[in-house]
DOVOVEX-903845 format. One record per residue (C-alpha): z, y, x. Coordinates in steps of 0.001 Angstrom, whole numbers, padded with zeros to 6 digits, always signed. Example, Ala and Ser with C-alpha at 12.3 -4.5 7.8 and 13.67 -1.06 7.14 Angstrom:
2
+007800-004500+012300+007140-001060+013670
END
This chain:
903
+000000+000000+000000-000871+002303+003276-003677+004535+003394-006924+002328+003213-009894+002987+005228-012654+004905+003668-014811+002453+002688-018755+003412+000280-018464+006232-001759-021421+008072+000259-023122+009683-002753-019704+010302-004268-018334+012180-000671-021517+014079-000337-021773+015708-003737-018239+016419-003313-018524+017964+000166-021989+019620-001143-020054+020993-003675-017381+023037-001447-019820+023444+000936-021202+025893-002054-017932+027444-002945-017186+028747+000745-020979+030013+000433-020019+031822-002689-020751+029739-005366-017415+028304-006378-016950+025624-009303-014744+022651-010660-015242+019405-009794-013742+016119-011787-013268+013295-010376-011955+010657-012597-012168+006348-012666-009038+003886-013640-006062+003538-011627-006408+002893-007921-009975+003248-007534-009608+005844-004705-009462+009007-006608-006893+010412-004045-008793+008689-000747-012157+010010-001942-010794+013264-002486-008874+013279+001010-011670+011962+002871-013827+015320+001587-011098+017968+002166-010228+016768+005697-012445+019813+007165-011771+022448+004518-010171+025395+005960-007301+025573+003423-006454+022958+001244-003665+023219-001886-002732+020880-003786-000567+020076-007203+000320+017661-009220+000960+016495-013190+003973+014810-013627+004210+011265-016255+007546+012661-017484+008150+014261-020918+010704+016711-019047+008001+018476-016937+007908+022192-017268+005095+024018-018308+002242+024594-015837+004250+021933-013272+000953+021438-011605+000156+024953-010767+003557+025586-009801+003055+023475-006321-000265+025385-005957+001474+028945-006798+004773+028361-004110+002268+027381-001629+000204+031145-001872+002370+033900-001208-000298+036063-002371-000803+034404-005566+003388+033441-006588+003442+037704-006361+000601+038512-008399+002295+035526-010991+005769+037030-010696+004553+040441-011702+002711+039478-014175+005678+037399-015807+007708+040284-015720+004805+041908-017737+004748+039787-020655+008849+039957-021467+009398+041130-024801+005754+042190-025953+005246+041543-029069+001533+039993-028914+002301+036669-027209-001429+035987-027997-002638+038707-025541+000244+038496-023375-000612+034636-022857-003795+035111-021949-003366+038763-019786-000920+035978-017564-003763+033433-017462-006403+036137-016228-003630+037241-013739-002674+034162-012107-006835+032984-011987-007835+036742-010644-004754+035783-007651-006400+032455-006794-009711+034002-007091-008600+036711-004186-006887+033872-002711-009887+032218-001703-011301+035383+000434-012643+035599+002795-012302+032290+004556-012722+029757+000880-009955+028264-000086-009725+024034-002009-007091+023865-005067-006405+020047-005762-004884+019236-009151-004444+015497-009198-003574+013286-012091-004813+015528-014894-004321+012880-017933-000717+014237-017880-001546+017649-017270+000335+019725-020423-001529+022159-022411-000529+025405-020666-001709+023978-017434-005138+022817-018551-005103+026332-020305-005028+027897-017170-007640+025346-015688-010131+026243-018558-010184+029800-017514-009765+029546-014197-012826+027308-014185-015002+030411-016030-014362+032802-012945-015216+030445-010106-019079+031004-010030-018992+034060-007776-015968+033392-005577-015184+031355-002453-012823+028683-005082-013469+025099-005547-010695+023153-007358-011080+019408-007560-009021+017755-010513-008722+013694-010621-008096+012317-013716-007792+008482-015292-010642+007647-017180-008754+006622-019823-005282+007096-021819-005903+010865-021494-003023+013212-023833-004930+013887-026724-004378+017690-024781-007070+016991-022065-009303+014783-024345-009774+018045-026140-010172+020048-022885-012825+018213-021246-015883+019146-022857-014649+022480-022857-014412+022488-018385-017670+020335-018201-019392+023419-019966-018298+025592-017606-020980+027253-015350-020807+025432-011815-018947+022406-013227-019409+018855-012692-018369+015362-012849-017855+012457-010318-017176+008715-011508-016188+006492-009447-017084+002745-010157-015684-000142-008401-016732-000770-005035-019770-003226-004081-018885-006337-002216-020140-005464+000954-018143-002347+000881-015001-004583-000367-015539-007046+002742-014666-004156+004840-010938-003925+003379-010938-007461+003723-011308-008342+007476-008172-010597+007657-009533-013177+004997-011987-015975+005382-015144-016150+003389-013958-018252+000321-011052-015904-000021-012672-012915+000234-015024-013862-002543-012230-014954-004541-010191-011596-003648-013319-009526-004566-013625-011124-007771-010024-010956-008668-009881-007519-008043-013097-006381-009678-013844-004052-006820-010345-001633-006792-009847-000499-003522-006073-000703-004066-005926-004061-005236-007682-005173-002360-005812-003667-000115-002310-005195-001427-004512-008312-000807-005566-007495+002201-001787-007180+003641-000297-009983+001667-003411-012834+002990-003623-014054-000457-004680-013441-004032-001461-012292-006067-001392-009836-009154-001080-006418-007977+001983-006257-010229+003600-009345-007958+002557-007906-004918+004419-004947-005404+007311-006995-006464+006887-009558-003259+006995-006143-001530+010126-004650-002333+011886-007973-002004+011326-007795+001132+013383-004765+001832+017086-004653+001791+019588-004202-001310+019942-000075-000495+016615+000888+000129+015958-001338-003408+018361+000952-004894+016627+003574-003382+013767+003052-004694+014453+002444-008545+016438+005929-007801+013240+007472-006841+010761+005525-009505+013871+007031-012144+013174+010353-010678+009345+010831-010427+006557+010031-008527+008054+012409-005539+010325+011242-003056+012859+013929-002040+015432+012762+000162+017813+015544-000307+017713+014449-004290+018024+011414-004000+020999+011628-001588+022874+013155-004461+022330+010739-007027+022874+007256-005089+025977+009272-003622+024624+007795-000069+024660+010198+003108+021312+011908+003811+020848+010099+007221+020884+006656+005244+018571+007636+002983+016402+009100+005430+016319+005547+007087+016017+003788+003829+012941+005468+002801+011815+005270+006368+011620+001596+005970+009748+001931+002416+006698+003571+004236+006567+001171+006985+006285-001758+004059+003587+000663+002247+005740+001235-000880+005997+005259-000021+003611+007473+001837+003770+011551+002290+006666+011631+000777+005343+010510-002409+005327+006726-003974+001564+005313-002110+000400+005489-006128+001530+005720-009351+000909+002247-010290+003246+000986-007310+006425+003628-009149+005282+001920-012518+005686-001417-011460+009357-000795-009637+010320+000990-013002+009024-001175-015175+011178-004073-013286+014076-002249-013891+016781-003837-016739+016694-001467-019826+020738-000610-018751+019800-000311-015295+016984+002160-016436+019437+004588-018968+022441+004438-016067+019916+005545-013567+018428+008282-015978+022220+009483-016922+023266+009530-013213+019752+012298-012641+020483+014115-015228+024368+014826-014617+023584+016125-010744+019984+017953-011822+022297+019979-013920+023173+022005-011477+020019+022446-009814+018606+023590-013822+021880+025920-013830+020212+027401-010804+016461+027354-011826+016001+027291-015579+012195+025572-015020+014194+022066-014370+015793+022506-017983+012858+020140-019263+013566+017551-016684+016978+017188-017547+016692+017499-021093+013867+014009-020161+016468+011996-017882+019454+012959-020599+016975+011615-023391+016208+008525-021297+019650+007774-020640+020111+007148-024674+023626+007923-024120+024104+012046-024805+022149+013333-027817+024314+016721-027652+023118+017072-024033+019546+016503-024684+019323+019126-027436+021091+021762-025538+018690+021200-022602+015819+020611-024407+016559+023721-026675+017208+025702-023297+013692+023867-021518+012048+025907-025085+013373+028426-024324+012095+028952-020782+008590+027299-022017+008427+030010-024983+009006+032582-021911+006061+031280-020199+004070+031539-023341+003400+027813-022823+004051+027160-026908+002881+023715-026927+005618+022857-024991+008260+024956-026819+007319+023170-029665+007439+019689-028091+011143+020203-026029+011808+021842-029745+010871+018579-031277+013319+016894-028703+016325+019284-028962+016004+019154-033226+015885+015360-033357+018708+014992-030412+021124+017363-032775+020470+015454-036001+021552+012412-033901+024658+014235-032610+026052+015642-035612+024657+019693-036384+026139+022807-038363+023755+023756-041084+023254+027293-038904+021828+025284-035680+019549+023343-037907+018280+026301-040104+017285+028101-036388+016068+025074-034368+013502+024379-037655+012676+027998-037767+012133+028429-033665+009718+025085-034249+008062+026354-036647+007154+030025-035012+006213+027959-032008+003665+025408-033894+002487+028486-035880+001200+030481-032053-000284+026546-031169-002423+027064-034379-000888+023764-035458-000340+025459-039049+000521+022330-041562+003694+021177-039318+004747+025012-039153+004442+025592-042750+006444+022564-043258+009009+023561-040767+008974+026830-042318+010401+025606-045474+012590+023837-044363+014533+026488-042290+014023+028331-045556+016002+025585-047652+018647+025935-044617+018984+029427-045074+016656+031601-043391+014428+032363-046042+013382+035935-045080+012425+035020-041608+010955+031600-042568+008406+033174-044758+007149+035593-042423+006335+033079-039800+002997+031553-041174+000628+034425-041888-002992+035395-041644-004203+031754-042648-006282+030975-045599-006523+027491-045505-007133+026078-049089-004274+024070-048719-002330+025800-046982-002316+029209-049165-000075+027199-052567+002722+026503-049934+002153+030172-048162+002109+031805-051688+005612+030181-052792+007450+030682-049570+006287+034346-049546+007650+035028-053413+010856+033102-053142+011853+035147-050307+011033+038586-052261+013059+037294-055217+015568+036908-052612+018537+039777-052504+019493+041230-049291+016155+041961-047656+016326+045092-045540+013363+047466-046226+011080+046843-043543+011616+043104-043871+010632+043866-047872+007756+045779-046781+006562+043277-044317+007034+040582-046912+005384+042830-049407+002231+042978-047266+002134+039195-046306+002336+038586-050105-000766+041143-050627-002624+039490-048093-001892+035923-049601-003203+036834-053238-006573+038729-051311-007383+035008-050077-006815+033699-053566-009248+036442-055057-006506+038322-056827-007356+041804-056006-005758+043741-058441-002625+042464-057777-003217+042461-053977-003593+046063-054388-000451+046877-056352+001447+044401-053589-000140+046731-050451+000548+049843-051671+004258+049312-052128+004762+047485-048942+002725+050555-047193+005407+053303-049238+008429+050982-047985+006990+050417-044656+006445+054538-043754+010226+055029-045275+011573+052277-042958+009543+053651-040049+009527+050086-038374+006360+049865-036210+006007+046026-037120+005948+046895-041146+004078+049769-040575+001087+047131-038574+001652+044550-041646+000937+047073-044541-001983+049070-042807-003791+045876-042513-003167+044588-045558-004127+047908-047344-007332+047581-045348-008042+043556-046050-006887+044345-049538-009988+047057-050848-011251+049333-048125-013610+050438-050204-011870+051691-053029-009770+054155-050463-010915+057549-049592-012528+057749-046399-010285+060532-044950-007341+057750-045521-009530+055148-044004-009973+057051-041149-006226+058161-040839-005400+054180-041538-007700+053175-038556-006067+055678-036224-002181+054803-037356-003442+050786-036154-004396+051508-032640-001784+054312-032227+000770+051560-033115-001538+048674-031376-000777+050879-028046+003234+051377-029182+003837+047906-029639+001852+046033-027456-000603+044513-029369-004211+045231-028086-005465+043317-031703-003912+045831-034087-005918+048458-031793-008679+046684-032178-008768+046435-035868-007858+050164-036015-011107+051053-033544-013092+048773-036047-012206+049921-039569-012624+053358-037771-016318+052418-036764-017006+051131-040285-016033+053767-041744-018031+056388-039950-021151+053671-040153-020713+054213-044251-020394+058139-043698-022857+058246-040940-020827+060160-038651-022534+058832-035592-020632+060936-033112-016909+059021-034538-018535+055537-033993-019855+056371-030163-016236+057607-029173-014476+054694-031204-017002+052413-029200-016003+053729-025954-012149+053089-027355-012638+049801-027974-014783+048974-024461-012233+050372-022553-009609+048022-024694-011636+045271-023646-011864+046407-020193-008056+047107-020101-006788+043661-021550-009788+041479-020852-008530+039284-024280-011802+037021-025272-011693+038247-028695-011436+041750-027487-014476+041372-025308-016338+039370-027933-016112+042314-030372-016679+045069-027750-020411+043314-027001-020709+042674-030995-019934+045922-032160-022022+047761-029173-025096+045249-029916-024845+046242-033515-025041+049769-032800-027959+049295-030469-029941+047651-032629-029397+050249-035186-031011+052785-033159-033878+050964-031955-032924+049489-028307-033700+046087-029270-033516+044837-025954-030355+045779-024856-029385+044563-028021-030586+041209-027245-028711+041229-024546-025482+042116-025819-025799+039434-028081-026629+036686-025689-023422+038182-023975-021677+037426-027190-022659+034392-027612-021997+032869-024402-018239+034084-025240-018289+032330-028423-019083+029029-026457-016452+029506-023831-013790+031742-024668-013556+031437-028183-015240+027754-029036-012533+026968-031782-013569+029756-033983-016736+028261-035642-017513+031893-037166-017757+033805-033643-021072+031986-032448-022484+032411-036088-022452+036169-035515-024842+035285-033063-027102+033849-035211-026798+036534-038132-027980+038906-035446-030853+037251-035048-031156+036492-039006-031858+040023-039455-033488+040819-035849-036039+038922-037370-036095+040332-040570-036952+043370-038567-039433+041853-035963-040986+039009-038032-041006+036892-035033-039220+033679-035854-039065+033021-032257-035742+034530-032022-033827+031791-034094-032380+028897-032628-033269+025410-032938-029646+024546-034341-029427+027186-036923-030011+025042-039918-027494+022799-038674-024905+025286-037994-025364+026663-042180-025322+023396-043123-021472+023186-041114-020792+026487-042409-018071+026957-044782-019829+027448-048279-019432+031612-048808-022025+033707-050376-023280+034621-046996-023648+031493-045588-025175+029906-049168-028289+032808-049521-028758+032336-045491-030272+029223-046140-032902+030158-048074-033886+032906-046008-033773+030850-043278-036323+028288-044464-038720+031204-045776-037928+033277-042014-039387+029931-040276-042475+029867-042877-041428+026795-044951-042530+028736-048739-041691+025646-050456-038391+024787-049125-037275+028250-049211-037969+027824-053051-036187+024805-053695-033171+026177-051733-033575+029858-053884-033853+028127-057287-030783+026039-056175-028957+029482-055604-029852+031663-058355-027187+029868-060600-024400+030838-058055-025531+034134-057633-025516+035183-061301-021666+033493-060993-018874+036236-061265-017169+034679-058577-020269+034723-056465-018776+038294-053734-022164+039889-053048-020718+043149-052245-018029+042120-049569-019591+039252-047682-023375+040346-046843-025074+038577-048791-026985+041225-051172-029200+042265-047900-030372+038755-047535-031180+038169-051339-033431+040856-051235-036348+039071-049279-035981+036093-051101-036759+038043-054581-039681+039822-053263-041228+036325-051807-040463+035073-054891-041185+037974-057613-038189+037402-059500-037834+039924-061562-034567+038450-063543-032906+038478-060219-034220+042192-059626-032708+043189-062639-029355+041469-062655-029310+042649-059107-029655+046127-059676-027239+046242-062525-024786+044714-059603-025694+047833-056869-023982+050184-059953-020856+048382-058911-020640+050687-055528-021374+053668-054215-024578+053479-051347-023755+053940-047767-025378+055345-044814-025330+052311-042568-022897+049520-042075-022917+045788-040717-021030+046731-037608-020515+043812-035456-023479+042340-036666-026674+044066-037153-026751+047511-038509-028730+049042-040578-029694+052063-042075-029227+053310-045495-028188+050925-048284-030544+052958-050867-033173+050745-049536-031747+047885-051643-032582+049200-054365-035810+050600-053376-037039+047658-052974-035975+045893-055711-037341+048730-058139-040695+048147-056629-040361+044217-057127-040053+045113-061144-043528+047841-060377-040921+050801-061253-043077+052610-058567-041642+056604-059222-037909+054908-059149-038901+053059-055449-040589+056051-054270-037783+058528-054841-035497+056122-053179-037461+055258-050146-037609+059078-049959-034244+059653-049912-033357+056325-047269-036179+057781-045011-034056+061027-044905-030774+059445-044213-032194+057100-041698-033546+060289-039443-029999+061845-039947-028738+059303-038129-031266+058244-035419-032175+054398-037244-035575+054437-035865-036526+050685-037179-034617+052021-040290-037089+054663-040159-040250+052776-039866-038811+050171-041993-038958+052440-044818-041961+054335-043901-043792+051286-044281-042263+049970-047538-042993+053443-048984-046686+053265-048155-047110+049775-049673-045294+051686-052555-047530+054177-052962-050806+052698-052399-049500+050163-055640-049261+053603-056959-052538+054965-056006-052037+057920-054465-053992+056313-051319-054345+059892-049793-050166+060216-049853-050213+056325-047876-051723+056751-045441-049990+059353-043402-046952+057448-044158-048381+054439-043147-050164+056114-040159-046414+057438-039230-044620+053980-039400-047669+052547-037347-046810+054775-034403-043128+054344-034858-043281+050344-034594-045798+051151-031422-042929+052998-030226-040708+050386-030634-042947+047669-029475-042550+045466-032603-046080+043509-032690-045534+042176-036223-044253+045152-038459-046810+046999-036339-050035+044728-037147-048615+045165-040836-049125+049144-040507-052829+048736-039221-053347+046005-042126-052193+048668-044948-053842+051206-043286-057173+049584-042784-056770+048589-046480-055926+052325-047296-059178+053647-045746-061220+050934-047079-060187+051564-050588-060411+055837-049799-064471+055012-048790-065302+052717-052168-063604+055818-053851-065550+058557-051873-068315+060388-053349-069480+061321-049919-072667+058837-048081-071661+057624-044890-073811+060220-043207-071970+063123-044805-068532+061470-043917-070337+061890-040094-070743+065759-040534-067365+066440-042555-065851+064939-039388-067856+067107-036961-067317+070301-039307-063405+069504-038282-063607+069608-034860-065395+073185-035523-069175+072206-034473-072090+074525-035947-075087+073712-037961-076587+073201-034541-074384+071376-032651-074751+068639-035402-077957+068273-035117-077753+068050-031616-075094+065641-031888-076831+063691-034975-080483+064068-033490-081050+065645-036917-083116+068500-037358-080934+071612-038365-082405+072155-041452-081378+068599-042585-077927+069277-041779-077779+072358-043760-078951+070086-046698-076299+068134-046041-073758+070635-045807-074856+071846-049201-074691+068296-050884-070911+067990-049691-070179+070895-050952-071857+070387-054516-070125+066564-054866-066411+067707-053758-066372+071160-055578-065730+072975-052525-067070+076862-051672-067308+077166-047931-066752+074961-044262-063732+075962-044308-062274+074603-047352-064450+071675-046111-061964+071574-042838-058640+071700-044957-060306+068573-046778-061041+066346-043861-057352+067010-042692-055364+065953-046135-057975+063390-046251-057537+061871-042292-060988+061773-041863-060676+062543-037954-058031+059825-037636
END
């Protein structure tokens, strides 16, 4: 159980080494490295780090005590650099009140370290055994692993390839996405390769050895040392035999205690002096049991442990935990792994709920939640076993569920919820779950919240607070009237109590609740009271939502100058906190804005920006990548190029949750990609839903996508019934921030007035959306219009009034460089002149001359011109005169120009 030689593994050791090779170039990346136990995980990963200029390494523990981020800890201690930029940023996050944003501003800190760490000279981070890692650390690894592209970093992480925590099952497609990531299997070794471990054996025995051991490089090697063909399991057994009775002890000591030997610790709990252990383990590494102060693999400390008598095992686990006391009274981190030996030792529940409460405790202050919850788990189960007051068991549930709720585990904290309420802490219990509308979720949200208002005692700003929770609940069930009475009482209470945190609950709920029905001056004065107390308290998200509702409102009022300056807030947010979702909407709202105006390209790539966020960063939230595809919903309902949807699209809808939105994108969808009779099965299949009452077409987006569908599809019912809906509200200069914007809602119902042939109705409207458009600088809005007017018109017949229009919107789209909308233009306008000329009195000849007698020629100078006698063109002159009722050239000249005849 020494060291092997390096034996195969050439392809395997020079991707590896070609990998850091790249990452002290520059190009850093991740690299796993996984196969079953003993395969050489370790050796291969030794063998390609041997010439690396500086080499850390950590790794997971197999022990349900384990602080958070154990791993990282080993790597941290050993980088001066990198345990300072950690420390400070620890002290950041105490007391903040966003642990979402604090969490991850601690994450970005400790990878931006490691990052700087690696310069100039590159620097290898080791993380080995990652199928115990816990959730903070591989939280960590996941972002670490999206900065490593441009630095001098590689990390190398070995993992089993099977009985992964269900933590990094769900991690691992996440790192193997990861630009600059990859993945190394090892299989079992070849038999020539084997023969080489094997040199002691004779033929027959190595062939039987080889077999037997199906290629594991550690199995062979136990074979290789013991001359015969044993179980692994007995060899490790026939091993330790061998040694004396202390160094046994030792050794089930140290399995009891981890996977690392420390003599020091161990000393302590077998009572020994330090120089016998010392000797003892001494004579462990010589027989191949230990190496590097470590057991030689974690299958060798599994064996000894497992061989241990059940009484043995809990005596062993009591004796740790009674002297690691101490050491956790010193450093709090060790509070897990004493709350683990005290559970294992079956013998002190009230001692394994006070550490595992305290282990929560210090988890909760690294913001590693998972684990609060799980040593909460521990200490709640330990107490029930031991005998607890009412009081402990009221806050233990409550603590659990607050720490399952920021895990986004929201069932078991709902249920934990309640029952900390039925203990007693009502108030507090039903503020913990919030902000979720999960069908099944919202009956059990909805109860909680309204027992605790019927509750007497509630201080005002808890009132308020529970107020605004409650107003928030009944928006999710559709309840808006009520809703509204609930938010505007919880916003009175919460500006009497002056308590920032009811002050954040009731602004947002007034502002989830109806923001249309309030005034935009309050809108406006609610957006700025957000981020003013985002910035007070700490939370960069209520900021956020301030900049945003801010931005929408000016959007509606077209107050341009408001939503550049609230965009600049809201970059430098994202710039400040560097939060994923703060980012994400920075790029959404600025590509929205962008496209409003015309810089489609920029837009583009804004989006793409976006989007590649939504897949890292924020790949749980299904709705953040489908942003990404609205955008180019209506990108192409601009462009008409279909070319800018993605392959998947119809997929992802067909995923999609089934809102209004989501149900009329469809549709569009199949007409967008030219499928007419698809889109018409899917539209028919719609127009049931639509007519609905339920069916939200003013607050989800989905009116703007109907519209196409009923002019492909002439429906005038739906034109109708559609209209009568636009009464409902007020139009709005532009909106859709975040996703596409777009000029002035008038052109709704422009469009469907021309649908039903009400031409003067869609002309006056298209008018007045061409004006509001230039106010605010929506150039395709512009266009857009121009266009639509034209077609209006020449349905009309006042040809002569189209084709300006048209001629306008054709240089616009030129402008823009949209090829489709533009060859539309030409079309109209071809069709414009053609029908102007079967109209037109004039021959083609006198057309010629009417066009000359523009650009100011003489009598002469059209003959020339013509090679026509001057006479003739006087005739001429005089016919075109007679047939349009005109007295002189000039009047001729004003004629030409209404009529575009030198276009």
């Amino acid at each position: 159980m020494n060291r092997e030689p390096f034996v195969g593994r050439v392809a395997e050791l020079t991707s590896l080494r070609d990998r850091l090779a790249d990452a002290a170039a520059g190009s850093g990346g991740l690299v796993l490295v996984s196969g079953p136990p003993g395969i050489g995980k370790t050796r291969l990963v030794e063998e390609a780090v041997s010439d690396a200029t500086a080499v850390v390494w950590g790794r997971c523990a197999d022990d349900p005590g384990a602080p958070p981020l154990w791993p990282w800890r080993r790597v941290v201690e050993a980088l001066p650099s990198v345990d300072s930029a950690v420390t400070a940023a620890f002290a950041e996050t105490e007391g903040v009140a966003d642990v979402q944003a604090a969490r991850f501003r601690l994450v970005a800190a400790a990878s931006d370290a490691l990052v700087a760490a690696a310069e100039p000279a590159g620097l290898v981070v080791v993380l080995e055994d990652l199928h115990w890692a816990d959730e903070a650390s591989l939280r960590l690894l996941r972002h670490l692993a999206g900065e490593l592209r441009r630095s001098k970093l590689a990390v190398i992480a070995t993992h089993r390839d099977t009985g992964h925590t269900p933590a990094l099952d769900a991690a691992l497609p996440d790192l193997l996405r990861r630009p600059g990531a990859r993945s190394i299997s090892l299989p079992p070794l070849v038999e020539p390769e084997a023969r080489k471990l094997l040199t002691g054996l004779a033929e027959e025995e190595a062939r039987e050895a080889y077999r037997r051991s199906g290629g594991n490089p550690l199995y062979l090697g136990a074979i290789a040392r013991s001359a015969g063909g044993a179980e692994l399991g007995h060899l490790v057994r026939a091993t330790v035999a061998a040694l004396g009775p202390e160094v046994r002890r030792l050794l089930a000591i140290a399995a009891v205690l981890g996977e690392d030997v420390e003599a020091a610790l161990l000393a302590e709990v077998s009572g020994l002096p330090l120089a016998e252990v010392a000797a003892g383990l001494d004579q462990a590494t010589k027989a191949g049991v230990l190496g590097d102060g470590r057991f030689a693999h974690a299958v060798v400390r599994d064996g000894i442990y497992a061989d241990l008598g059940q009484a043995e095992r809990e005596a062993l686990h009591g004796r740790a935990a009674a002297v690691l006391e101490e050491h956790a009274r010193r450093d709090p981190a060790l509070a897990g792994t004493v709350a683990g030996h005290w559970l294992r030792s079956a013998t002190a529940p009230g001692k394994t709920a006070e550490w595992a409460a305290i282990a929560a405790a210090e988890a909760n202050r690294a913001l590693a939640f998972d684990e609060a919850a799980r040593f909460l788990a521990i200490a709640l189960d330990a107490r029930a076993k031991a005998g607890l007051s009412e009081v402990d068991r009221a806050g233990l549930l409550l603590d659990l569920a607050v720490a399952e709720y920021r895990t986004g585990r929201f069932a078991r904290s709902l249920d934990h919820a309640r029952r900390a309420a039925d203990a007693g802490l009502l108030a507090r219990a039903a503020l913990v779950v919030r902000d979720v509308a999960a069908p099944d979720l919202l009956p059990g949200i909805r109860d909680l919240a309204a027992r605790a208002l019927a509750a007497d005692g509630v201080d005002r700003a808890t009132r308020a607070r529970l107020l605004a929770h409650s107003a928030s609940v009944e928006a999710d069930y559709g309840r808006f009237a009520e809703a509204g009475k609930l938010a505007d009482e919880a916003f009175v209470l919460a500006e009497e109590s002056g308590d920032p945190e009811a002050l954040v609950d009731a602004v947002r709920a007034r502002m989830k609740v109806a923001p249309e029905k309030l005034p935009l001056p309050e809108r406006l004065r609610l957006g700025a009271l957000a981020a003013e107390l985002g910035a007070r308290t700490g939370q960069p998200l209520v900021s956020l939502w301030g900049h945003k509702w801010r931005i929408d409102a000016a959007l509606e009022d077209g107050r341009m100058a408001l939503v550049d300056d609230e965009l600049v807030a809201v970059t430098a947010l994202a710039r400040l906190t560097r939060l994923p979702l703060v980012r994400w909407h920075d790029l959404r709202l600025r590509s929205s804005v962008l496209a409003l105006r015309g810089d489609l390209a920029e837009a583009r790539e804004l989006d793409l920006a976006a989007e590649e966020l939504a897949d890292t960063e924020l790949a749980d939230d299904f709705s953040a990548k489908g942003m990404s595809y609205a955008f180019r919903t209506q990108l192409v309902l601009l462009t008409g190029d279909p070319g800018d949807l993605r392959g998947d699209y119809a997929s992802l809808l067909e995923r999609a949750p089934h809102l209004p939105v989501t149900l009329v994108s469809r549709p569009l969808l199949s007409l967008l990609m030219g499928d007419l009779d698809e889109a018409r099965v899917r539209y028919e299949q719609l127009v049931p839903l639509v007519r609905s009452p339920e069916f939200a077409l003013h607050t989800t987006g989905a009116l703007p996508n109907l519209v196409p569908l009923v002019e492909a599809f002439h429906d005038t019912e739906m034109a109708e019934y559609l209209l009568r809906r636009l009464e409902e509200v007020r139009p709005i200069v532009s909106g859709g921030a975040g996703v596409f914007c777009t000029g002035s809602t008038l052109e709704q119902p422009a469009r469907l007035n021309a649908v039903l042939g009400r031409h003067d109705e869609a002309v006056r409207l298209y008018e007045r959306t061409i004006a509001v458009n230039e106010g605010i600088g929506a150039r395709p809005g512009v266009a857009q219009a121009r266009l639509l007017l034209a077609e209006t018109l020449v349905a009309r017949g006042d040809l002569l009034r189209a084709q300006g229009i048209a001629r306008d919107a054709l240089d616009e789209f030129r402008r823009l460089a949209l090829p489709v909308p533009l060859a539309r233009a030409a079309a109209l306008l071809d069709r414009i002149r053609a029908g102007r000329r079967a109209a037109d009195p004039l021959t083609g000849r006198e057309r010629e001359i009417v066009a000359l007698l523009a650009d100011a020629l003489s009598n002469r100078r059209i003959a020339e011109k013509l090679v026509l006698s001057e006479r003739t063109v006087e005739s001429h002159v005089r016919s075109i005169l007679a047939k349009l009722g005109l007295a002189n050239r000039t009047e001729v000249v004003a004629w030409a120009s209404r009529e575009g005849l030198r276009d």
